[in-house]
N, C-alpha and C positions, 0 to 999 in steps of 0.2 A: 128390634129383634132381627136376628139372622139366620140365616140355614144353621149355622152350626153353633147356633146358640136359641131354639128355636120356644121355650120356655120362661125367655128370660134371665136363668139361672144365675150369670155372669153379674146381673145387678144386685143378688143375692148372696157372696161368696160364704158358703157354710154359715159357720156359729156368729165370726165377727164379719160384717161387713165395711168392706174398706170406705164405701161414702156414702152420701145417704143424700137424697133431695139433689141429687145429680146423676146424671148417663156421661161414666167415666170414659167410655169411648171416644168421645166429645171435646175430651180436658185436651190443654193445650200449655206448653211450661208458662209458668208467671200468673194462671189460674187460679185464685184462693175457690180450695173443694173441702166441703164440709168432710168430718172426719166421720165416722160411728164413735161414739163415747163409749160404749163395748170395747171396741179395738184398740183404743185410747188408754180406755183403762188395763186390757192384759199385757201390753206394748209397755207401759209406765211400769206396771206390777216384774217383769220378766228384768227390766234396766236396772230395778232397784235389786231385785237377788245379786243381780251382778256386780254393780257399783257401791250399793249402801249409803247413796245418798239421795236425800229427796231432790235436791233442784238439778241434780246430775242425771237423775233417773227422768226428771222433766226435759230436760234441754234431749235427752236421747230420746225419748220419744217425739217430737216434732220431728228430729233429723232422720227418726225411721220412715215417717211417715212421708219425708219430703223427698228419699231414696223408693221407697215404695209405690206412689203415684208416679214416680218417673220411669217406672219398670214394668207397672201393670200390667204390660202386654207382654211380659215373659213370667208370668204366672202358668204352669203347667196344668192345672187344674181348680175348680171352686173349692175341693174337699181338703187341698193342700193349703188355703191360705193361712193359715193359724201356724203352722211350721213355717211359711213363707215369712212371716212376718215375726217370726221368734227365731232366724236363722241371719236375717240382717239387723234386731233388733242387738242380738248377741256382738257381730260383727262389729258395731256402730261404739256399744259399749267397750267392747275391745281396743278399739282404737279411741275410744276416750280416755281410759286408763295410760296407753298409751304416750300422748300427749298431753295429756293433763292431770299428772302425777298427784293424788290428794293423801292426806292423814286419810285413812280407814276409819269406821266406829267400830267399836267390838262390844260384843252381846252385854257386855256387864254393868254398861254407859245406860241401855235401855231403861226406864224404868217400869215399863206399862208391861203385862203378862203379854200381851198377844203380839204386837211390835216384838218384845225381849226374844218370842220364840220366833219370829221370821227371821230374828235378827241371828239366830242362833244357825239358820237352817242355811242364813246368806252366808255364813263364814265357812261351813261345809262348804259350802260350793265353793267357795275362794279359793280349796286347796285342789282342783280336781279341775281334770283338760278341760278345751270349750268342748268337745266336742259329748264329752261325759257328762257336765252337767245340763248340757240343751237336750240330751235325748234324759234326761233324768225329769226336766221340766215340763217337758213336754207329754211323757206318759203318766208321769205323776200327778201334775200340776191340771193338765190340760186334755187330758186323755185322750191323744193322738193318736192313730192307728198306729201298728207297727209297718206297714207297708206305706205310710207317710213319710215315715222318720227315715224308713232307707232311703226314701227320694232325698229327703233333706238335707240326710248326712253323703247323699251319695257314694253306696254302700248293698252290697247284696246280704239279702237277709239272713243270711248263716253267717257272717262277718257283723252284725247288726244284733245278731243272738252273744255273740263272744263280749260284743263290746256293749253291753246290756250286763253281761255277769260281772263285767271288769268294774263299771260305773257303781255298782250295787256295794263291790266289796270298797270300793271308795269311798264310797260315803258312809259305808258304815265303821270305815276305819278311823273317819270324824267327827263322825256324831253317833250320839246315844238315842236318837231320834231318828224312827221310819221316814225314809225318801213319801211316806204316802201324805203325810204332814203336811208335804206341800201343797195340796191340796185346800187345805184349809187355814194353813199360814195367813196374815193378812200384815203384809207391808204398811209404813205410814202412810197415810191418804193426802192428798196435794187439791189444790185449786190453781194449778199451773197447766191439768192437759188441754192439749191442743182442740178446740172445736172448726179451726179452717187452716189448711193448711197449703203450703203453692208447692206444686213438683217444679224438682228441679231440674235445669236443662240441660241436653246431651252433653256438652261442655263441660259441666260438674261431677259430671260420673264419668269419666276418665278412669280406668285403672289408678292412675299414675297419682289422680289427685283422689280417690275414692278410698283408695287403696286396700281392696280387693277384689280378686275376679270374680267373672260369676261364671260356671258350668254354662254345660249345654242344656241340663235340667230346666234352666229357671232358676236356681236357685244361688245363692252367693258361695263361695267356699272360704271353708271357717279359717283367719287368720293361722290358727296352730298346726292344720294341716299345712298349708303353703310353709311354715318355718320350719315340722316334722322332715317334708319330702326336702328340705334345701341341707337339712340336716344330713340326713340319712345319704344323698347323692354327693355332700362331703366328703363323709365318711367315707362310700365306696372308692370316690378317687383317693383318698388316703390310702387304702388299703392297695389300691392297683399298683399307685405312684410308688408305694414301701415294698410289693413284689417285685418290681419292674428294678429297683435300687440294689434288692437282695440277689436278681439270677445274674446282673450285671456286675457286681461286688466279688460274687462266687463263682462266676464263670473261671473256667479251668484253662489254663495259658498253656503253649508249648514250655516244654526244657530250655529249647536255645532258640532262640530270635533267631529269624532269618538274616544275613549275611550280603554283603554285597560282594560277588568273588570280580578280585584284581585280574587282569590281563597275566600273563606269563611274560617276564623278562627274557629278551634274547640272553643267551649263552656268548660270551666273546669263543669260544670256540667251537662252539656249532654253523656248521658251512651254511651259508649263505651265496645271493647272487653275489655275483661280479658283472659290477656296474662299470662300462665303460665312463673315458675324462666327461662326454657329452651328461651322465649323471642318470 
C-alpha cells in the first residue's frame, strides 16, 4: 500500500479486476500475470460484438490484455477500468479488421435462439461509428456511468448527451431490437481466454507500431476519431486552397498595363552644343 493508494483499492479495480494472485505494481514486461477470468470474459464478449468471430474475438482479447498490463500505470482511476479496457479492446478489434480482412457471418447462418440474437445485435453494431457503438455497450451492456464514458470518449458531457441521442437513433435504424438487449445478449462461449498473460514492452507500443495514440486521459483514442479529424482538416484546407484560387482568379486587373516610356529622339533641327574639332 501507499499514501495514495492507502486501502489497497488499486489491487481491486471496480467490477473486473485486471489480475489476481499478483501486486501489478511489481509486474515487469516479459512477466506472465494472471488475468481475472471476469475481465477475460467481458474483454472476449465486447471483441465478439465487433468482429463476429470466435477465435478473432480470442486472439483480441490476449492482445487487450498484453496492451493493457503495459499501461496500467496510465489508468486514471479504479472506477474507470471497465471503459479502459472496452476502449482499447474496441481499438485492438479495429485494427484487426483492419488488417486482417475476414468473410463476416450474418444473423441468418446462426442457428441457436440466443447466439442468432447476439448475432443480430452484432450486425447493428457493424453499421454505426466506433465511437457510437462503445458508448452504446458500455451503458447498455455494462452500465457505465455517464461521467465514465465522457472520460472515455474524451468528450464533455453535453457533447456526450448529443452523441447518446445520435447512437440511439442508429441503432434503432438497424434493428428492431432495444440497445437494452445487450445486456443479456450472450455471445458464443470459447475455451480460448486468456488465464496468464505477458505485457508488452515499451518497444511494442510505439504509436507507430500500435497504431494508435493514447490522450492525456489514460485512455487510447478511437481509430475513427483520428480518421474524422484528418478528414475534416482536409476538407478545411480544400476549402481555403479553393478560396485562395477564386480571389486570385477574380482579382480585378488595370485597363492598360503599365508601359515602358522610350527616351525622346533629338530633333535634327533643334539647336544644340557646338562642339569644337577637340569633340
Amino acid at each position: 500500500m501507499t499514501e495514495a493508494d492507502p486501502a489497497g483499492t488499486l489491487e481491486r479495480l471496480g467490477t473486473f479486476p485486471p489480475v489476481t494472485a499478483t501486486d501489478w505494481r511489481n509486474m515487469f514486461p516479459g512477466q506472465p500475470t494472471p488475468v481475472n477470468p471476469e475481465a477475460a470474459q467481458m474483454v472476449y464478449d465486447i471483441a465478439w460484438f465487433l468482429v463476429k468471430d470466435v477465435t478473432a474475438a480470442a486472439y483480441i482479447t490476449v492482445v487487450t490484455f498484453k496492451v493493457a498490463l503495459s499501461r496500467l500505470d496510465d489508468l486514471p482511476e479504479p472506477s474507470a477500468y471497465t471503459a479502459w479496457l472496452a476502449v482499447i479492446t474496441t481499438n485492438e478489434a479495429h485494427r484487426y479488421l483492419e488488417e486482417s480482412p475476414t468473410r463476416r457471418l450474418t444473423s441468418a447462418l446462426m442457428p441457436t435462439g440466443s447466439e442468432r440474437e447476439a448475432l443480430f445485435l452484432a450486425d447493428t453494431l457493424a453499421e454505426m461509428r466506433a465511437d457510437h457503438k462503445l458508448a452504446i455497450l458500455l451503458r447498455y451492456r455494462y452500465n457505465v456511468p455517464p461521467a465514465v464514458i465522457t472520460l472515455a470518449l474524451d468528450m464533455r458531457p453535453r457533447k456526450l448527451a448529443r452523441l447518446f441521442v445520435a447512437a440511439r437513433e442508429s441503432f434503432a435504424k438497424n434493428s428492431s431490437l432495444p440497445p437494452a438487449m445487450l445486456a443479456v445478449a450472450t455471445p458464443p462461449r470459447t475455451r480460448q481466454l486468456p488465464s496468464n498473460v505477458e505485457a508488452y514492452g515499451k518497444r511494442d507500443l510505439r504509436p507507430s507500431v500500435l497504431g494508435y495514440p493514447w490522450l492525456p486521459s489514460g485512455f487510447p483514442g478511437l481509430p475513427e476519431r483520428e480518421e474524422r479529424r484528418a478528414k475534416w482538416l482536409t476538407a478545411v484546407a480544400t476549402v481555403v486552397l479553393l478560396v485562395a484560387l477564386g480571389i486570385i482568379i477574380t482579382r480585378p486587373w488595370g485597363a492598360a498595363r503599365p508601359t515602358l516610356n522610350e527616351a525622346p529622339v533629338a530633333d535634327d533641327n533643334t539647336p544644340g552644343e557646338i562642339l569644337d574639332d577637340d569633340g
